[in-house]
C-alpha positions in Angstrom: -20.3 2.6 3.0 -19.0 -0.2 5.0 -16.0 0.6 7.9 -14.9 -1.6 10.5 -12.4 -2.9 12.2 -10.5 -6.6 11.8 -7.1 -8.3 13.2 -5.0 -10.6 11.1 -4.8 -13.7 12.9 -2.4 -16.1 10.9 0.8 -16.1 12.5 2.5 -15.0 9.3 0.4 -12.1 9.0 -0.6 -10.7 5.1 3.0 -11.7 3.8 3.0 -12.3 -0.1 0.5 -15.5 -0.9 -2.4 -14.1 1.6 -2.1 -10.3 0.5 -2.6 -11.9 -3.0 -5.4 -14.1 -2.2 -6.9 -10.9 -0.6 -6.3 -8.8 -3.8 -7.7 -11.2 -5.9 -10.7 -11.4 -4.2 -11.3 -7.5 -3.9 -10.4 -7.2 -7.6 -13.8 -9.5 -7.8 -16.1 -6.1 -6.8 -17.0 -2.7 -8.2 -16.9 -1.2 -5.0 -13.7 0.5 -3.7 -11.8 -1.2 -1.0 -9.3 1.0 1.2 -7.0 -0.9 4.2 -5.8 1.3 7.2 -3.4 0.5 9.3 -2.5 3.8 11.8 -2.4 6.6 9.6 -1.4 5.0 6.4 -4.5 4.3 4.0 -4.2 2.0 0.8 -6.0 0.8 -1.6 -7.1 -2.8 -1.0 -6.9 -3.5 -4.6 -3.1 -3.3 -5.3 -0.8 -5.9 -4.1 1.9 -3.3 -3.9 -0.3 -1.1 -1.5 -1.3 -4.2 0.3 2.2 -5.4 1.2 3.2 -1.8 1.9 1.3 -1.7 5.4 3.3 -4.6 7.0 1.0 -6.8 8.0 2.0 -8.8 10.6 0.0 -11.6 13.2 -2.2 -9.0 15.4 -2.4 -6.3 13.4 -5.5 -4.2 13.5 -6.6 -3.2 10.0 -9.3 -0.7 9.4 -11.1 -1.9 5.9 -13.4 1.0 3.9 -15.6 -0.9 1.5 -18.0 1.7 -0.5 -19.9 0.8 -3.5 -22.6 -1.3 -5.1 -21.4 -4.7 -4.0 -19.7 -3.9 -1.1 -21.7 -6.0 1.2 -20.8 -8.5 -0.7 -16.9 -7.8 -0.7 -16.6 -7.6 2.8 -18.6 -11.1 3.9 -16.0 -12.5 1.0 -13.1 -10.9 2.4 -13.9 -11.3 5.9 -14.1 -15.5 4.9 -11.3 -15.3 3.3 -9.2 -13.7 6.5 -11.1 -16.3 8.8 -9.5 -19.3 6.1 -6.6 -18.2 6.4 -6.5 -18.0 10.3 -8.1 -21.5 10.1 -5.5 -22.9 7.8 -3.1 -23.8 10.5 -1.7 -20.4 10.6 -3.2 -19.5 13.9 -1.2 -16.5 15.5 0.9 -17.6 18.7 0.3 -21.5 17.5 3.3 -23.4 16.4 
């Protein structure tokens, strides 16, 4: 089992095009995939779920990654938060 910590660091935060992008990818593993923002827990799987927790630029996300691939889920979502920061989405950038 994999737990840690991240913040969302595009300025738009997980808003509908990343949050999909981010289930899309986690739909890619076995493994489960939970999201925690304070005391809500999701699963990381469902766009619906996903959406739900509000996601905005400095957000600080727990992520729960537990099965056979999950090493392998979290470096892919972990690039794919870092892309999206990168992508001229930078939090507090214009």
């Amino acid at each position: 089992m994999i737990v840690h910590e991240f913040v969302i660091n595009n300025k738009s935060g997980l808003h509908a095009r990343p949050a999909a992008l981010w289930v899309q990818t986690a739909g890619r593993y076995q493994s489960s995939i939970r999201l925690k923002k304070d005391n809500r827990e999701v699963d990381g799987k469902s766009l619906l779920a996903v959406l739900s927790l509000g996601l905005t630029a400095g957000s600080s996300v727990q992520v729960t990654l537990d099965g056979p691939d999950e090493t392998a889920a979290d470096n892919e979502l972990m690039k794919l938060i870092a892309e999206l920061a990168a992508a001229g989405e930078q939090a507090g950038h214009e």
